[in-house]
Structures are given as structure tokens and as C-alpha cells.
C-alpha positions in Angstrom: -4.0 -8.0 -67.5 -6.5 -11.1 -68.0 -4.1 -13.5 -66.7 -3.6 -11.0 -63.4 -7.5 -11.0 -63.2 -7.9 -14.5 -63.4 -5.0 -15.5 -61.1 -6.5 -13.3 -58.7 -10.0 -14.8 -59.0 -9.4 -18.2 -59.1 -7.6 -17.2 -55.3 -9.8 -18.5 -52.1 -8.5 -15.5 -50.1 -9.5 -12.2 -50.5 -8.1 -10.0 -52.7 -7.5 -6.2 -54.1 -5.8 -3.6 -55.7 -6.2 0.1 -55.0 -4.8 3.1 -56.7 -2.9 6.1 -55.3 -6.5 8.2 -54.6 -8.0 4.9 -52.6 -10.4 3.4 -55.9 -10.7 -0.3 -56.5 -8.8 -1.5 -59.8 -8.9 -4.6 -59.4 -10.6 -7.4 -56.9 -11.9 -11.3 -56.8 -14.8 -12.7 -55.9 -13.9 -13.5 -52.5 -13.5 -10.2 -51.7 -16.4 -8.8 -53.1 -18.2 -11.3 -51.9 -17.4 -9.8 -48.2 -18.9 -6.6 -49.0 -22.6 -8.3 -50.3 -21.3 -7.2 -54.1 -20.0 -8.4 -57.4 -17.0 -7.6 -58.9 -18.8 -5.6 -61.6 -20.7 -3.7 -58.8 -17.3 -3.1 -56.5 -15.7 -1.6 -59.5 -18.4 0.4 -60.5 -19.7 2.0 -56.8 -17.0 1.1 -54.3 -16.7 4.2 -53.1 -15.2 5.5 -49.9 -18.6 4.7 -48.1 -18.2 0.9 -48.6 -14.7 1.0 -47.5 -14.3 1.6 -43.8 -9.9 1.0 -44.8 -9.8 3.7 -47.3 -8.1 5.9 -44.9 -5.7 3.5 -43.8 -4.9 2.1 -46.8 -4.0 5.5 -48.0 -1.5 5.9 -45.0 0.1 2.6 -46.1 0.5 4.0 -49.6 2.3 7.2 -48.2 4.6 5.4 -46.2 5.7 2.7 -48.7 5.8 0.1 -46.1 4.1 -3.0 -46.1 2.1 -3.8 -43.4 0.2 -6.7 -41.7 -3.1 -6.2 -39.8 -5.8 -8.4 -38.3 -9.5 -7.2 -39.3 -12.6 -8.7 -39.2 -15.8 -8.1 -41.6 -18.9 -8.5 -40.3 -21.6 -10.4 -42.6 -25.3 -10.5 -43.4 -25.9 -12.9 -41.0 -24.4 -11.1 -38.3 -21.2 -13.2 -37.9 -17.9 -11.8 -38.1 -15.2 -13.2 -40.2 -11.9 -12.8 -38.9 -8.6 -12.0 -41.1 -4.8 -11.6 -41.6 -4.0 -9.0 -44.1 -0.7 -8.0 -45.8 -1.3 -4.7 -47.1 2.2 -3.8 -49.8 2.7 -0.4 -51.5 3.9 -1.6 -55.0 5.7 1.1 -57.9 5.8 1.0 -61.0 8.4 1.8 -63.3 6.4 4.9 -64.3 7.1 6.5 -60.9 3.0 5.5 -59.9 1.8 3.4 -56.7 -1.1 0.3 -56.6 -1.9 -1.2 -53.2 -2.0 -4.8 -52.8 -4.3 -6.2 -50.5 -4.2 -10.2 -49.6 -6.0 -11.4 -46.6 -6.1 -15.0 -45.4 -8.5 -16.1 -42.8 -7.9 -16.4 -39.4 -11.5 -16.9 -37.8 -11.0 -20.4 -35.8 -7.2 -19.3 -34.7 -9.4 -16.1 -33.3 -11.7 -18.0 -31.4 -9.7 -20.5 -29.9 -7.4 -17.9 -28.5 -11.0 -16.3 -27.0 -11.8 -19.6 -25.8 -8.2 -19.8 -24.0 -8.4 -16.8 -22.8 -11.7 -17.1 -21.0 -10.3 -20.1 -19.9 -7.5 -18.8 -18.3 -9.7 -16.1 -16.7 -12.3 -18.7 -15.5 -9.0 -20.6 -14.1 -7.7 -17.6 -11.9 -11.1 -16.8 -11.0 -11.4 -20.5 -10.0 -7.9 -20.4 -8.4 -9.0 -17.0 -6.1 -11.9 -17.8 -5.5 -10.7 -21.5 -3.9 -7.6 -19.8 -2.4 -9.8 -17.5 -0.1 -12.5 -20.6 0.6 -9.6 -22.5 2.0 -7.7 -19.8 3.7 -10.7 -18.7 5.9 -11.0 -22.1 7.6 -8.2 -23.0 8.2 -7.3 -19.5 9.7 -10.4 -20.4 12.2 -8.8 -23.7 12.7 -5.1 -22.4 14.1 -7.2 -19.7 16.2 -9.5 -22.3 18.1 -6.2 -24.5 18.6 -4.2 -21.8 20.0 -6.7 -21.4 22.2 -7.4 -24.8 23.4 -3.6 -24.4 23.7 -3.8 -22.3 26.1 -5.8 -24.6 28.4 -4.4 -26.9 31.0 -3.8 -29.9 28.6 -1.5 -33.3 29.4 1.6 -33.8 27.5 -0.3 -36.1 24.7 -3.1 -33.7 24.2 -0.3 -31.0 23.7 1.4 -33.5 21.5 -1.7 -34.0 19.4 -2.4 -30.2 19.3 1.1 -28.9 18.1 0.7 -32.1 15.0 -2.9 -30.1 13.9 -1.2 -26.1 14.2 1.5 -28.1 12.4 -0.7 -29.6 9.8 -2.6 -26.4 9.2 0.0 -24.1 9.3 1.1 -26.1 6.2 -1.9 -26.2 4.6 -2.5 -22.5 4.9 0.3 -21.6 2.3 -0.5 -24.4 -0.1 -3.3 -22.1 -1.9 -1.0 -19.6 -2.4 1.3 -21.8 -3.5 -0.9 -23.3 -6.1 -1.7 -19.7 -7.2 1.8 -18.9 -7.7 3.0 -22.2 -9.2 -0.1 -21.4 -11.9 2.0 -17.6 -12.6 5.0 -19.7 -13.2 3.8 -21.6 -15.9 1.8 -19.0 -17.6 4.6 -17.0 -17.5 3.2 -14.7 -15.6 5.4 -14.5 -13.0 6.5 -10.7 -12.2 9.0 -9.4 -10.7 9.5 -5.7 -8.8 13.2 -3.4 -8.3 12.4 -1.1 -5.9 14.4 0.0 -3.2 14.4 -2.1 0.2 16.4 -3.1 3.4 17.6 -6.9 3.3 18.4 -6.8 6.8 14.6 -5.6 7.9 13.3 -7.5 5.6 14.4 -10.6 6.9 14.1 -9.6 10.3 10.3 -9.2 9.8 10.2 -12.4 7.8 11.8 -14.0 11.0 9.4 -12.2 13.6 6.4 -13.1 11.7 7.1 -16.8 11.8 8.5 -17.0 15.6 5.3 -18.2 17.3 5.0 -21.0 14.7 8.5 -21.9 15.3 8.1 -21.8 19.5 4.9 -23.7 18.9 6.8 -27.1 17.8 9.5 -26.1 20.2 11.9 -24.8 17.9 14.2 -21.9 18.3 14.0 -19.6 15.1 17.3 -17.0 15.2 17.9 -14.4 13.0 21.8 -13.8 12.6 22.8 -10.9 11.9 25.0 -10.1 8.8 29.5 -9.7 9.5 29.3 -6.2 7.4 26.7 -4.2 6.8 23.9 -4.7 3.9 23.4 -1.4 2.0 19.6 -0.3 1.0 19.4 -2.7 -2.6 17.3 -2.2 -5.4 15.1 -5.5 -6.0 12.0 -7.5 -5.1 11.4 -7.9 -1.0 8.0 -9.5 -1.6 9.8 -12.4 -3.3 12.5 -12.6 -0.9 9.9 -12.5 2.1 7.9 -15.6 -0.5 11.4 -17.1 -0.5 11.9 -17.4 3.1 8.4 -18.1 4.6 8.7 -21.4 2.4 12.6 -22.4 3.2 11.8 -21.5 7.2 7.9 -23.2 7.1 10.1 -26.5 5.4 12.6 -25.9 7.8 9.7 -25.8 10.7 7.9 -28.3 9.2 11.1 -31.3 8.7 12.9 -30.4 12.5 11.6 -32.7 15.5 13.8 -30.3 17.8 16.7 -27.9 18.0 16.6 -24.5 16.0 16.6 -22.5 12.9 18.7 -19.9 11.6 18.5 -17.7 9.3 21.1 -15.2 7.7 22.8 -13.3 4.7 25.9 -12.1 3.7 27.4 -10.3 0.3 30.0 -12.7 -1.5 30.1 -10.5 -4.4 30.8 -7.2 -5.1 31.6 -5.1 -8.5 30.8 -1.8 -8.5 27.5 -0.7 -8.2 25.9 -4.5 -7.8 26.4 -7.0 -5.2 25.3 -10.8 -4.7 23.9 -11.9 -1.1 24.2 -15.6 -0.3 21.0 -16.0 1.9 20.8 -19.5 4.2 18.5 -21.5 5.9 19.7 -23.9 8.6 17.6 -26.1 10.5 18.7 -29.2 12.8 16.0 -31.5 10.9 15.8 -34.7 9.2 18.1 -34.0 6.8 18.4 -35.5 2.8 20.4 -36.8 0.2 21.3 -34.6 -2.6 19.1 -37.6 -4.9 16.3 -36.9 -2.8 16.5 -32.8 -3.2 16.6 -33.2 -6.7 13.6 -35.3 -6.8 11.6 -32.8 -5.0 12.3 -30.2 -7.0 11.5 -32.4 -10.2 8.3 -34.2 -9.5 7.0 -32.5 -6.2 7.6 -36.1 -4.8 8.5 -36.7 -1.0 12.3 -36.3 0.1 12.2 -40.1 2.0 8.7 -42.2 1.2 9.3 -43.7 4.9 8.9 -40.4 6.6 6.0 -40.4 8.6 2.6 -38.7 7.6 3.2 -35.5 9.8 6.0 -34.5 7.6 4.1 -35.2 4.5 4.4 -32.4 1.8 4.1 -32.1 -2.0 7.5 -30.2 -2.6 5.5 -27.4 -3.9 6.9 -25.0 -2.0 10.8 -25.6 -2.6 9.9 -25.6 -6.5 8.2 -22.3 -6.3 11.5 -20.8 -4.1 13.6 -22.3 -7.3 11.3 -21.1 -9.8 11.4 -17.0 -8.0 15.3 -17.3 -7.9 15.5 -18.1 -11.1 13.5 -15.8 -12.0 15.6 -13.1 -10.5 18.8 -15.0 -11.9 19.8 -16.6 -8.6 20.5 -20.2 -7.3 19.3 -22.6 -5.1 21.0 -25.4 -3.6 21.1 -27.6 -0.9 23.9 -29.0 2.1 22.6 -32.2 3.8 23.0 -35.5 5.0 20.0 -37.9 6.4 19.6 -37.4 9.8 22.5 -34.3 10.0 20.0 -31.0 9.3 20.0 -29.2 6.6 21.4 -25.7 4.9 19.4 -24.6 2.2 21.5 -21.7 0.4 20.4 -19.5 -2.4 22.3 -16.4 -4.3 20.6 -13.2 -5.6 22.3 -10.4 -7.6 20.9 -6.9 -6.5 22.0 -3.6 -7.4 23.0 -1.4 -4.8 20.4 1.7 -4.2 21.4 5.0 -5.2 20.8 6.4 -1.9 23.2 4.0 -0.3 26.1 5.0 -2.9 25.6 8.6 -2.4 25.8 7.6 1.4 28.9 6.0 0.7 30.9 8.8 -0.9 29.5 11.2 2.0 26.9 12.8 -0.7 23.8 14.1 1.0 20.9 14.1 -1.5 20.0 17.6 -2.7 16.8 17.1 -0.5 16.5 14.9 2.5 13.8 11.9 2.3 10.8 13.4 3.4 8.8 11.1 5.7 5.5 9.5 3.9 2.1 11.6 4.3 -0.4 8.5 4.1 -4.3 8.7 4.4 -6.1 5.7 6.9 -10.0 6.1 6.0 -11.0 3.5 8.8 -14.2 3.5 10.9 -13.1 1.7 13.4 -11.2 3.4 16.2 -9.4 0.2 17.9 -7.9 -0.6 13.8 -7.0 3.0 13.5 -4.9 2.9 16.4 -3.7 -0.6 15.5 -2.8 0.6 11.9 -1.1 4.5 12.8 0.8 2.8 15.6 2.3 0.3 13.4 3.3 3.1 10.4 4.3 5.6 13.5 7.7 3.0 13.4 8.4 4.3 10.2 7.8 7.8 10.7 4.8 8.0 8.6 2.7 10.5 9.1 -0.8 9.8 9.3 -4.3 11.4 8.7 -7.6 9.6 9.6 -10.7 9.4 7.6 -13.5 8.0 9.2 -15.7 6.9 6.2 -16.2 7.4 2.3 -17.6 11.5 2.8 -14.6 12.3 4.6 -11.7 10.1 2.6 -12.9 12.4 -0.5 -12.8 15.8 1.3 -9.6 15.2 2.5 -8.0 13.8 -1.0 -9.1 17.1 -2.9 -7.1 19.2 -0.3 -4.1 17.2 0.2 -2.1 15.1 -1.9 -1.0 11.7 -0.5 1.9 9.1 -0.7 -0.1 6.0 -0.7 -3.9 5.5 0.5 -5.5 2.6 2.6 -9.3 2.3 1.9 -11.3 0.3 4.3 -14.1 -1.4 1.5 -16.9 -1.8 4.3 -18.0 1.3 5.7 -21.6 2.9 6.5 -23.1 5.7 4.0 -19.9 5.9 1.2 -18.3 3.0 0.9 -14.3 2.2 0.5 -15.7 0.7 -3.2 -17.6 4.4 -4.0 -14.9 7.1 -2.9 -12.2 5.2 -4.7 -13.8 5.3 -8.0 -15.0 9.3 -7.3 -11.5 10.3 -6.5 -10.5 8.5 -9.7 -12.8 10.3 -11.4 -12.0 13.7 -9.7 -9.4 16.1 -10.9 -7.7 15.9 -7.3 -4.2 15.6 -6.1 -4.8 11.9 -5.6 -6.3 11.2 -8.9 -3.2 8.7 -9.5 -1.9 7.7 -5.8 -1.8 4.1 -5.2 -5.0 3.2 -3.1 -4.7 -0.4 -1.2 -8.2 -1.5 -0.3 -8.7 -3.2 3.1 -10.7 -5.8 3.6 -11.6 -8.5 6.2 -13.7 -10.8 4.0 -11.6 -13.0 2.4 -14.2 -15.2 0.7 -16.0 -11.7 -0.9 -12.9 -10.6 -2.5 -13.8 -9.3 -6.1 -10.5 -8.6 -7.7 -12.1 -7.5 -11.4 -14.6 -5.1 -9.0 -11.2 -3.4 -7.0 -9.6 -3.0 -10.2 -12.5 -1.3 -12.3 -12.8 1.0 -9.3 -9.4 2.1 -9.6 -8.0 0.2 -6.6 -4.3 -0.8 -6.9 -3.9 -3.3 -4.9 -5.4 -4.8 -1.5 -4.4 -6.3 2.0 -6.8 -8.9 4.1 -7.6 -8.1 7.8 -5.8 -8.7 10.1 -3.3 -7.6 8.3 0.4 -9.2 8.9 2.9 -6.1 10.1 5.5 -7.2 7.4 2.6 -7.5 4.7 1.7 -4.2 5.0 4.9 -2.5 4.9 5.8 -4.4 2.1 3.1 -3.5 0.5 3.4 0.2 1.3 7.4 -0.3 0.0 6.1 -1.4 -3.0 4.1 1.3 -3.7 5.5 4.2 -2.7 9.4 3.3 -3.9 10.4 3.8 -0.5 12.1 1.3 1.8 10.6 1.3 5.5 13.2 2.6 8.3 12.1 2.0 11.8 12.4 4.6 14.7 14.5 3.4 17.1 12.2 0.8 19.3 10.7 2.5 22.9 12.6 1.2 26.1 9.2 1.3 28.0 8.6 -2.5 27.2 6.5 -5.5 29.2 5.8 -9.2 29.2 2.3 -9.3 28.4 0.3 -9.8 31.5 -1.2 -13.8 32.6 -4.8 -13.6 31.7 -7.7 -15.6 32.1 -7.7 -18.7 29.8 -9.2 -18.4 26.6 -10.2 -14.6 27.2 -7.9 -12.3 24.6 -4.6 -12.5 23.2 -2.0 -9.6 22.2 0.9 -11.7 20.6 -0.4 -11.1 17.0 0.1 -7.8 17.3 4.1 -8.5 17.2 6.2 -5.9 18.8 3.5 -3.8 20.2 2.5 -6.5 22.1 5.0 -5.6 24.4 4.6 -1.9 24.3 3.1 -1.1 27.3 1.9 2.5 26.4 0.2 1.1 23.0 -1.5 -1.8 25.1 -2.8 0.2 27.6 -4.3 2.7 25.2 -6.2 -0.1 23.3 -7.6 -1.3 26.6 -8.9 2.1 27.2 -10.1 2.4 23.9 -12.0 -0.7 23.6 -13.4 0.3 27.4 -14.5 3.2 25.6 -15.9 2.3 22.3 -16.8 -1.4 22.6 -19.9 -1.1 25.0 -21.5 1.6 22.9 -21.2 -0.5 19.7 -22.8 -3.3 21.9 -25.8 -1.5 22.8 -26.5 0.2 18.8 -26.1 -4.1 18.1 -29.0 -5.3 20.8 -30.8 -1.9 19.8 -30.6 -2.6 15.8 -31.2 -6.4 16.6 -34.5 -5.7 18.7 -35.5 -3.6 15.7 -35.0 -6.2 13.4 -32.7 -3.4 11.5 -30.5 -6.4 9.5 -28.9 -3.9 7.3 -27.2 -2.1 10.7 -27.1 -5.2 12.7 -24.5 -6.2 9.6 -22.4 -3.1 10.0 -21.8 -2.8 13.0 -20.8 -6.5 13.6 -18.6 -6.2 10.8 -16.9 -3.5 12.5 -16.8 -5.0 16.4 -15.6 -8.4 14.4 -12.5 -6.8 12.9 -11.7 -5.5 16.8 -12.3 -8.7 18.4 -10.2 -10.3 15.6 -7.3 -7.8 16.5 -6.8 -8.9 19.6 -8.0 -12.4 19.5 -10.8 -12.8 21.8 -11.8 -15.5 19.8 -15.2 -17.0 20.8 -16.8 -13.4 20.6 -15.4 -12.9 16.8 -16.7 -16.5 15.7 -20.4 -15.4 16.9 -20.2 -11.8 15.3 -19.0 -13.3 12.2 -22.0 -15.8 12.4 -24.1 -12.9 13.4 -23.1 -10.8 10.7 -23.8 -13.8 8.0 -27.2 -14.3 9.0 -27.7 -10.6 8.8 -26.7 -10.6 5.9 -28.4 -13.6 4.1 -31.7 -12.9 6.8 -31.3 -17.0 7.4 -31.4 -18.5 10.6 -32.7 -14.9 12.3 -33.8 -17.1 15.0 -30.4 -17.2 16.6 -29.2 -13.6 16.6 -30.5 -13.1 20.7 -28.4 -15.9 21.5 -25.3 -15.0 19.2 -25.6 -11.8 20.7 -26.0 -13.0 24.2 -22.9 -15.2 23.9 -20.8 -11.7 22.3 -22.4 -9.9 25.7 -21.1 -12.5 27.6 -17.6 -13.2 26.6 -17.2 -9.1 26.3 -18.2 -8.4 30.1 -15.3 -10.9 31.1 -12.5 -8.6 29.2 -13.9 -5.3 29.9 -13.8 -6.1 33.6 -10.3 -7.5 33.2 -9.2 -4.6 31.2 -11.0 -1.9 33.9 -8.8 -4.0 36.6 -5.4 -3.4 34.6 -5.5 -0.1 34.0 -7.1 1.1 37.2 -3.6 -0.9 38.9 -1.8 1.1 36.1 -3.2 4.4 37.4 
């Protein structure tokens, strides 16, 4: 027994034995030393009050199981010690148990992995916070190109115009890039199985990058598959990531000629299937040396190619890197100077809808279509936004702030909600977390926080609130019912299109633009209400502006511009949203109040012009 004692004592790490009813038999110095006592005095009075592990360590006894914790002890000086403990039951041949405890310490391993891990948070902060700041910009950039675009400009100027959309067009998905190429090598990467459409999904993916295409004078085709695609079970945000890079490359590498895009299944057994997805341009072209060096040092695919094609490669690695991930594979057919067709493989598993659709099963109950709630103050976005889920079948009910959001969620329970964050009295911020904190029908239903401010985006805020996720206004069409896919487990199915379609009229230059509204750009009933309804709405909100800004009433002169901003932005009447959005940030900060007349002025001014268009339109209409 002397030579256990001293063994144990002459040990750096702590140290003890326990009997079967949780007393101290035996302990070194190191130990003791952790609970301010001597041996002597640990022996003698280490009762259950000194020991916050006594419970524990009598659960360790019972279950005869050694165990291995990490626990900490918290000195005189107010520091904590960190430690690894091995906690093992050990009988004796006389049929009685003694608990041996040996800890080693762990306190610098413990604080470097704090210290990384704040450092990884301060680094996705950083990342977020950099990816908004550039995004905004260069979103203002494309917009004031376009329209200088739509000017009368000389072949050069056109020339020089299409290299900038070109340039930032680029630019705009490095950030995200970056972002998702910092997932990757964290390991961070995720990836979703839900069910979705492939053939929609790439339809949208196509749509959504059209203009961009037409812009460079490019023809972007969408071929549809030889058989039909059954509903899958996977990841479309991926696939949609997948695609925007492969056509943007594809856009980006092809003086003239086209693009097309298409799928088809080369692979079936059973209930899973693998689609071969390709994307064929009529570009420069590479070697397959030159492929692989892009995808292995983000180096250029030809260092003579000319500075408008430069790129860092990031893209194509992150496509390879998401494939992967979902056990696929990329390749490449090319030759300098010949195009390209960039191919890539993905296993799926077929949904069980579509193999119960197969076999003539009908599901015990039919799909019921999605009861969604909009809380949106703004009447033009509401329209926008229930027109667009209308394609789907979704059934929509309006809120029109915070108040009203929360009355409805306690009566009705909903498929998915979309919060607007900015609205007066209750904001999107304040009903989220009260119907979290409710005992309502929608106490767990995914809520997807709009938001127009890009650079105020507080993702730890959202979260803490309850949010689940959240979508940037203007809002891409595809992006959002994506995003309501994801959430609600449901792929999107369009209503068949309306035949009551229209080229979109000629207007005055520079005035207003429909086209990033997609397909209902060229529905003639949706565009003819929004004309009324921004007749009806928009002077009203104009005169509560020059009311609040002659009452120096900053708080409402921010509201409301925040509101009129996200209307203007919707239908691109571009020089008015650039002065609310300065309006609204001087509100905001109260700098540079001097210049809300003329901001306001210049709003009043550009406004006038498409009301009296709009009033001229619809009065030929009627």
C-alpha cells in the first residue's frame, strides 16, 4: 500500500481512488492540490460538498465502464485548468469496486482550439461581410451599364460596354466563390436530397442567365432531354451552383456562336439513375494539359489569352469540388480554337413519387398545394412575389407587417414563411422570434427572412431570432423557388404558362425596365396590373416622403424610402432607386441632410416621366 501511495504521489497528473459509496481512499498531491487541500485534509473532509463528480463518478462505478471526460477546475486565482480524465471501475477479487481517477492536462490544447475557433468565426464573418460589400457595387455597376446600353451608342462604345457587363458579371460570382471554396476546405461543405425536377431546374438555370448570354451576343439553348427525367431525390442548389459557373465560363471564353446546355440518364438500376449533364460552347477551346492545370493551381487555361478572358479557375475547381462531393465526375472535350464540352455525371436516386407514378400507384393522398404566408408591406413586391408562386400553385396569404404576420400564424399553420426584416411598428426581426417563442402552429415552420440590404446582413442576428434561412431583394425567380424546394421537401411544378403573352413595349430610354422580372415580363395581364398598381400606390408614398422630409421626420423619411426603393428596384427605373437609396442612407446616418430636397426632387422627377407613360399604356389598353 506505501509503494501505491508513493507511485501515485510522485505522479505530475492528478490522481484518485474512490470507493463504492463515492469517499476518497486514496489521492496525490496534485490532486489535492486542485481542490486548495492537503492530502491529509482530502482524506479527512472530502465530502460530497467538495466534490462536484461524486455523482458521476458513482454512475461510472455502476456501469463498470471506463470512461474518458474533459473537465476543467477552476482555481483561486480565478483561472480554469483544463483536463482529460480516464475514469476505470476496478474489482477486486473480493467481489468489491475502487474507482480510478487519472487526469492529464489539456489547458493549452483547449485554448488553441478556442483561439481557432474564433478564428474561423472572425474568417466567415470577414468572408460575409466582404462578400455583401463587393456584391452591392458591382450589382450598381451592371444596372447603370445596361442602362447606358440602352442608349444610342456606336459600335466601339457598345464594344467597350458589353467588355465591362462582361467583366462584372464575372466579378459578381467570384465572392461567392471564395465563400464556397473556404466550405470546401473546412470541410464544411453540405450537401441536401430532397426531392426536385432536373428538367426545371435547368430550365430556370438557363432563363436566369439568357440576358447575360444575348448581351455578348451569344445564343444560350436549353435542349431538352430524348426520354423523360423522373422527379430525383438530390441537391438542385448545387446543380443550379454547377451550372451558373460551367455556362458563366462558357459565356465568359466564346467570342461568338452559342451555348447549349442539356442532360440525359446513362445509367439506370433500379431505384437510382446517373444523368450525364453537358455544357457546350463554340469558345476558345483547350488542351486537356491546360484543363488540368486549371483545376490544380487556379492558373489561366492559355497565358496568351487576352486580359478580357482573364479568370482565376476558381470556379471550375469549386464545380469539381460539389461533384465530388456528390460522388460525380467532371471532365472535359476540347481542342484550341474547336469549343468546348464540359460533361459531368451525378448519381441520384429516383423520388418515390415518381416510382409510385411509374407502376400506376396514386399516393394514398394527393400532393396538396403549399399554403405559404408573404408578410410584405409593399404592395408592388407582394404582387411581384404571389404572382411568381401562383406558377406553382401555391397558395398565398398576405401579411402586411409584424402585428398582422403574428395574428395570422397562431390561426393557421403554414408550409414555409417569407418575413420581410424591414417593416414599420413590428419588425420581420421581432415577430420571428415571438412566433418562436409562441406555442403556435408555426412554432417550427421554416421562416426565410427577406431582405434588400445586402451590406446589413447579420447572419448570427437571423439565426438567434429563429430565422432559417434568408433571400436578398430582388430576389432571382429560380433562387427563390429553390429555396422554398429546399424547405418545404417539395419540388416546384409549374401551371401550364398563360397564352395571353406580349413583347414588352419600346419605352423611353433609360426610363424603366421589365426583363428582370423573367417570364412575367411578357405577361400582359401581370404587367398591366403593376402599372396600375404603382399609378395607384407610388404617388401617395411620394407625398408621406416630401411630407416626412419637410418635417425633418428622418426615422419615416427612412421607411418609406426603403419601401419605394425595393419598387423602383423591381422594375429597374434605375436613376430614381440610386437617389432613394442615397436618401435613405443619409436618413439613416442624419449626414449630408443638406441634400435630401434635391434627392428627392430628382425621385419626383424621374417618377412623373413613368407615371405618365404608364397612365398612357393602360388608358390605350382600356
Amino acid at each position: 500500500m506505501e509503494i501505491t501511495k508513493q507511485v501515485i504521489e510522485i505522479n505530475p497528473n492528478p490522481i484518485y481512488v474512490k470507493n463504492e459509496l463515492g469517499n476518497f481512499v486514496l489521492a496525490n498531491s496534485a490532486y489535492a492540490a486542485l481542490k486548495g487541500l492537503s492530502v491529509e485534509e482530502l482524506l479527512l473532509n472530502g465530502t460530497h460538498e467538495l466534490d462536484y463528480a461524486h455523482e458521476r463518478d458513482l454512475d461510472i462505478l455502476e456501469s463498470g465502464e471506463t470512461t474518458k471526460i474533459e473537465e476543467f477546475y477552476k482555481l483561486k486565482n480565478g483561472s480554469k485548468v483544463w483536463y482529460e480524465t480516464t475514469k476505470t471501475p476496478m474489482a477486486q477479487p473480493n467481489g468489491v469496486y475502487y474507482l480510478l481517477s487519472v487526469s492529464s492536462e489539456i489547458t493549452d490544447w483547449k485554448e488553441t482550439v478556442v483561439a481557432a475557433t474564433e478564428s474561423v468565426k472572425a474568417k466567415d464573418a470577414f468572408l460575409t461581410n466582404m462578400t455583401n460589400e463587393i456584391v452591392t457595387p458591382i450589382n450598381a455597376i451592371i444596372g447603370m451599364a445596361r442602362l447606358i446600353k440602352k442608349s444610342f451608342l456606336n459600335k466601339a462604345q457598345e464594344e467597350y460596354l458589353n467588355i465591362i457587363l462582361s467583366i462584372a458579371d464575372n466579378l459578381l460570382s467570384l465572392p461567392a466563390n471564395i465563400v464556397d471554396y473556404a466550405k470546401i476546405n473546412a470541410g464544411e461543405l453540405r450537401v441536401e436530397f430532397i426531392p426536385f425536377n432536373i428538367s426545371a431546374t435547368l430550365r430556370d438555370t438557363v432563363r436566369s442567365l439568357e440576358a447575360s448570354a444575348t448581351e455578348q451576343g451569344l445564343s444560350l439553348i436549353y435542349k431538352e432531354p430524348a426520354t423523360n427525367i423522373p422527379i430525383v431525390e438530390g441537391d438542385p442548389f448545387r446543380l443550379n451552383q454547377i451550372l451558373i459557373n460551367l455556362i458563366k465560363n462558357a459565356i465568359k471564353f466564346t467570342k461568338k456562336g452559342e451555348i447549349i446546355v442539356s442532360s440525359e440518364v446513362v445509367d439506370t438500376t433500379n431505384h437510382d439513375l446517373t444523368i450525364e449533364f453537358c455544357v457546350q460552347d463554340t469558345g476558345i477551346g483547350m488542351t486537356e494539359e491546360q484543363f488540368n492545370n486549371l483545376l490544380h493551381s487556379l492558373n489561366q487555361p492559355n497565358h496568351s489569352t487576352s486580359p478580357l478572358f482573364a479568370g482565376t479557375g476558381l470556379g471550375l475547381t469549386i464545380c469539381k469540388n460539389l461533384i465530388e462531393a456528390q460522388n460525380g465526375q467532371l471532365w472535359v472535350e476540347s481542342e484550341p480554337g474547336q469549343g468546348s464540352k464540359f460533361y459531368f455525371k451525378l448519381p441520384f436516386k429516383v423520388s418515390e413519387k415518381s416510382a409510385a407514378d411509374e407502376q400506376g400507384q396514386q399516393p394514398e393522398k394527393p400532393m396538396k398545394g403549399l399554403d405559404l404566408l408573404l408578410v410584405e408591406d409593399n404592395q408592388v413586391n407582394q404582387l411581384l412575389t404571389i404572382s411568381q408562386l401562383e406558377e406553382c400553385d401555391i397558395k398565398v396569404d398576405v401579411a402586411v407587417d409584424g402585428e398582422d404576420a403574428l395574428n395570422k400564424a397562431r390561426i393557421k399553420n403554414y408550409d414555409l414563411i417569407l418575413m420581410d426584416i424591414q417593416m414599420p411598428q413590428l419588425d420581420g426581426i421581432e415577430a420571428t422570434t415571438r412566433i418562436r417563442k409562441e406555442h403556435s402552429p408555426n412554432k417550427n415552420t421554416p421562416i426565410v427572412a427577406f431582405t434588400a440590404n445586402a451590406h446589413k446582413i447579420d447572419l448570427g442576428r437571423y439565426k438567434s431570432a429563429g430565422f432559417t434561412d434568408y433571400l436578398l431583394k430582388p430576389y432571382n425567380k429560380t433562387n427563390l423557388f429553390l429555396i422554398i424546394s429546399k424547405y418545404t421537401g417539395q419540388p416546384l411544378r409549374r401551371k401550364p404558362a398563360s397564352k395571353l403573352k406580349f413583347q414588352v413595349e419600346q419605352k423611353p430610354v433609360a426610363l424603366y425596365d421589365f426583363s428582370g422580372l423573367g417570364d412575367l415580363a411578357h405577361d400582359a395581364v401581370f404587367i398591366r396590373r403593376m402599372q396600375q398598381l404603382f399609378l395607384d400606390t407610388v404617388p401617395v408614398q411620394l407625398h408621406e416622403l416630401q411630407v416626412a422630409i419637410e418635417q425633418k421626420d428622418w426615422e419615416q423619411v427612412t421607411h418609406i424610402t426603403h419601401r419605394l426603393k425595393s419598387t423602383f428596384g423591381n422594375i429597374k427605373i434605375t436613376e430614381a432607386a440610386e437617389a432613394l437609396k442615397k436618401l435613405e442612407s443619409i436618413a439613416r446616418t442624419r449626414k449630408e441632410l443638406h441634400q435630401a430636397e434635391e434627392l428627392f426632387a430628382k425621385v419626383q422627377q424621374t417618377t412623373n416621366k413613368v407615371l405618365q407613360v404608364f397612365a398612357q399604356l393602360l388608358q390605350v389598353e382600356s
